[in-house]
N, C-alpha and C positions, 0 to 999 in steps of 0.2 A: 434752743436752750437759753434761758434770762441769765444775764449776766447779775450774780447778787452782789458781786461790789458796785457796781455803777454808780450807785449811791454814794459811795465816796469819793466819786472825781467830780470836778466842776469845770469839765471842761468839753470840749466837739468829739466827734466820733473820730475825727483825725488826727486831734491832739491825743487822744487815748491810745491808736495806733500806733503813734508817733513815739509815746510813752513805753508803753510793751518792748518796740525794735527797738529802742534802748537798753530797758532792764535785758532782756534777749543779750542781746551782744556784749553786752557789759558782764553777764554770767558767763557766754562760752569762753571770754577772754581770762579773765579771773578764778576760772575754775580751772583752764586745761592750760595756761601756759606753763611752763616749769616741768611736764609730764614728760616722761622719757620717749624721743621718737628715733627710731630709723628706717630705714629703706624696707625693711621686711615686718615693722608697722605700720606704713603710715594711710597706706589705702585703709587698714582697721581704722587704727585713730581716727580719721577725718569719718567714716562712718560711724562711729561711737558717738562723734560730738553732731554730727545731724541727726541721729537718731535722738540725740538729749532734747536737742530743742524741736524738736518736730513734736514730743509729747506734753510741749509747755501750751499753753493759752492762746488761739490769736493767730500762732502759726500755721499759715496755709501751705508754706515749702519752703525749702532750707537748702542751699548747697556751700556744703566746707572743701576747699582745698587746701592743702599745705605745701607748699613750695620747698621740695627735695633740696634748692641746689646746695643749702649748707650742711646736709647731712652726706652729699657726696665726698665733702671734700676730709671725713673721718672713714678711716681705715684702720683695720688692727681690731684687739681682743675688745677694747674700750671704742668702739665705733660708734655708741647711740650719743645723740646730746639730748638736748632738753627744748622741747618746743619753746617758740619766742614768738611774741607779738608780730613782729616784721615776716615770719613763716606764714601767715593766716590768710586767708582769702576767703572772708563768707561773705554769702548774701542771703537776707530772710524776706520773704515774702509774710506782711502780717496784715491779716483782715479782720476788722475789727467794725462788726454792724453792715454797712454801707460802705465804708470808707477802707481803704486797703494803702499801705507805703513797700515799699521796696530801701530796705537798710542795707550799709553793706560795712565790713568791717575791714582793711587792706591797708596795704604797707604803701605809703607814698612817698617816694625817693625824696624827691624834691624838699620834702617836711623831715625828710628820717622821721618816718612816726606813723605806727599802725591807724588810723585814724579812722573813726564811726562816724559813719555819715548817713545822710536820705538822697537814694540815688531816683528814685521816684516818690 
């Protein structure tokens, strides 16, 4: 199938790739964080948001995890909190033409800072 934008990038098939695992990650974060999670969503959640990006553009495979351990430590009637950057563990596989990258979006201690990166 012809990509009809192509026309308006000026740039490699891996910069384009490169482009998409951006916008990509940059939507699943901005769109789901602040969203109410607990223990008895969160296997939904996390397939909610690979199902989102798996029907965007580009994406060949997608895996989200969310990392329970701060929702364990809420108990009681008020137990869910709200997903947070640092909660996130994705990685997107995006092929684009020829050219394919492996993105991943994750919490790195070191940095305190959910941080998108190109892991391949």
């Amino acid at each position: 199938m012809p990509d009809i934008a192509e026309q308006f990038f000026n740039c490699s098939n891996r910069e384009r790739a490169i482009f998409e695992a951006g916008i990509k990650l940059g939507t699943i974060y901005h769109q789901y964080v602040g969203a109410p999670v607990s223990l008895s969503n969160l296997e939904s959640l996390e397939e909610a948001i690979k199902q989102s990006v798996l029907v965007q553009p580009f994406v060949a495979d997608a895996s989200v995890k969310i990392n329970p351990e701060n929702i364990h430590r809420h108990k009681g009637t008020y137990k869910y909190i709200t997903l947070t950057g640092d909660m996130l563990d994705v990685s997107l596989d995006i092929q684009y033409k020829d050219s394919g990258v492996r993105a991943r979006l994750r919490y790195i201690k070191e940095m305190d800072y959910p941080l998108m990166y190109l892991e391949d």
